[in-house]
C-alpha positions in Angstrom: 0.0 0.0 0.0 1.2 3.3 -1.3 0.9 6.8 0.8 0.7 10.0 -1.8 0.8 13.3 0.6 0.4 15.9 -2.2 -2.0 19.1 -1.7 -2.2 18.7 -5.6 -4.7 19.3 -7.2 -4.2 16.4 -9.2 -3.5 14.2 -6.6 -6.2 11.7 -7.4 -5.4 11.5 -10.6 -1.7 10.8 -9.6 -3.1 8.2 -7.4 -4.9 6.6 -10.1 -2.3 6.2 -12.5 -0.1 4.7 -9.8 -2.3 2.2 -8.7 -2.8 1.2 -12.4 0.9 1.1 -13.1 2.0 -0.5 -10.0 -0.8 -2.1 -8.8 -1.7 -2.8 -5.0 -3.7 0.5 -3.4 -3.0 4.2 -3.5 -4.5 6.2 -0.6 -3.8 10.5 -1.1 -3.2 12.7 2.3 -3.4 16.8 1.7 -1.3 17.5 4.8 0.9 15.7 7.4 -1.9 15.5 9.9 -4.1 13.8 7.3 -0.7 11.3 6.7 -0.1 10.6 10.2 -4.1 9.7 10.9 -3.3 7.0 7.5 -0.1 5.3 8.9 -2.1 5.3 12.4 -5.6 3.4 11.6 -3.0 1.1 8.6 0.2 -0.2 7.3 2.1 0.9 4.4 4.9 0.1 2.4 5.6 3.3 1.0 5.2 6.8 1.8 5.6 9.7 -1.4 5.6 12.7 -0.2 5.5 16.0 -1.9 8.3 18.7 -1.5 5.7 21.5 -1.1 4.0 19.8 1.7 7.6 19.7 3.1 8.2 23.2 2.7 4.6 24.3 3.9 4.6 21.7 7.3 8.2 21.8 8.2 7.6 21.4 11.6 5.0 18.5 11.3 7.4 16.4 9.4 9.7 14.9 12.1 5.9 13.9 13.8 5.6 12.6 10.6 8.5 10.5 9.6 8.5 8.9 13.6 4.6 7.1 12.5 5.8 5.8 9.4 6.9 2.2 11.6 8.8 0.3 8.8 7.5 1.7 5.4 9.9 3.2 3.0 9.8 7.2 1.9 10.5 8.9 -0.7 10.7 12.9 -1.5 9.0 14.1 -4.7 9.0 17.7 -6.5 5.2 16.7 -8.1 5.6 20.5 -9.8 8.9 19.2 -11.8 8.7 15.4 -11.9 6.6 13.7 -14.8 4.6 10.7 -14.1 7.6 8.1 -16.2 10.2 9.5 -13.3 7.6 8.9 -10.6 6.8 5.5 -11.6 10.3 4.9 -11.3 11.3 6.3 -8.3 8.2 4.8 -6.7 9.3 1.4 -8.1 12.9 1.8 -6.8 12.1 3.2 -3.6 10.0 -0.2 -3.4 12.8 -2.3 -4.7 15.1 -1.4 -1.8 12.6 -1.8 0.7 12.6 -5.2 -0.1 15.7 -5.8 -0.2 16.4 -4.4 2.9 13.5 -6.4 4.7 15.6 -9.5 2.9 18.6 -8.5 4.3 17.3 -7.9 7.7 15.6 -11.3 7.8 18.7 -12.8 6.6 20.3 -11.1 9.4 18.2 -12.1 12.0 17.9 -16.1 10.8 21.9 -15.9 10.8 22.0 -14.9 14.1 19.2 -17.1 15.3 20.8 -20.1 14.2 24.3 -19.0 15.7 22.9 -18.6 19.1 21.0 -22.0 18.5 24.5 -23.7 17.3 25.7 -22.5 20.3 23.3 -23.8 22.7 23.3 -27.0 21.1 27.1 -27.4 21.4 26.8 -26.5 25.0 24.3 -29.5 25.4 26.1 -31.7 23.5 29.0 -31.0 25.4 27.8 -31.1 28.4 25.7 -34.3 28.1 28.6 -35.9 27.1 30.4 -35.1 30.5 27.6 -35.9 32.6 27.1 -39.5 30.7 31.1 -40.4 31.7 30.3 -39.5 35.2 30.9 -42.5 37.6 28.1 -43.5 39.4 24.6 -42.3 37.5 21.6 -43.7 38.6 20.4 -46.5 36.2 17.9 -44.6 34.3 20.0 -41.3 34.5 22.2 -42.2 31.0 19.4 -43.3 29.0 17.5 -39.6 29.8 20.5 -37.7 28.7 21.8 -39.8 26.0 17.6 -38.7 24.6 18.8 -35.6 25.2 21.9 -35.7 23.5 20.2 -37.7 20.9 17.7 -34.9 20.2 20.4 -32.4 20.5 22.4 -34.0 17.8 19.3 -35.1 15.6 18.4 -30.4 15.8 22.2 -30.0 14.7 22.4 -32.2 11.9 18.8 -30.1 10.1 20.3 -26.7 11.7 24.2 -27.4 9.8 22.2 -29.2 6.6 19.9 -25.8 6.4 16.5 -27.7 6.3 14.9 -25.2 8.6 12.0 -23.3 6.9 12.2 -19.8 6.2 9.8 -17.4 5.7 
């Protein structure tokens, strides 16, 4: 979903020919307080805003830019821009959003599975000790060699990569 804040006059128009090039849904916001009401009540992916709205709400823009959560902007001169450029700024300012949410997935499963790796070394390890302790109670090895067992069985899938991304 697409965020247009243009006082425009054409602004629906804008809106339209977006939504038909891009596709997905166009919403139009005159002002910031009209934008921030949007991202409140919905979730976007991009934000286009209009230089002159800039110019005119200068003060309203940090209030602004702090509701937009994790959708992309992008900063428009509607007065000197044709709708080609816009289509493709819109498009690459989508683009990279993406990507970045990509990247920062990618980041985060990284890390996840390190800190997993980790923990599962550490029980691995550690079950190992305790099974060559002397004197265990009788049923005590078989509970942690299922432990170790399980331990090992999560390794193998976390090393081989068959967890499931999304």
């Amino acid at each position: 979903m697409i965020l247009l804040v243009t006082a425009a006059e054409s602004a629906s128009d804008i809106a339209a020919r977006l939504q038909r090039t891009i596709g997905g849904t166009v919403s139009v916001a005159q002002n910031f307080s009209e934008a921030i009401a949007q991202l409140r009540r919905a979730s976007f992916d991009l934000i286009v805003l209009d230089q002159h709205v800039i110019e005119a709400e200068p003060l309203e823009l940090n209030t602004m830019y702090s509701t937009l959560a994790d959708a992309a902007s992008v900063e428009v001169n509607f007065a000197l821009t044709g709708m080609d450029r816009l289509v493709a700024q819109v498009q690459s300012a989508l683009w990279r959003r993406e990507r970045d949410r990509k990247a920062a997935r990618t980041a985060v499963v990284d890390f996840l599975r390190g800190e997993l790796s980790e923990s599962l070394t550490s029980i691995l390890l550690e079950t190992g000790l305790l099974l060559e302790m002397p004197g265990l109670q009788p049923d005590v090895p078989e509970k942690l060699g299922a432990i170790r067992n399980a331990a090992h069985r999560i390794r193998v899938r976390l090393d081989s990569g068959e967890t499931k991304q999304t």
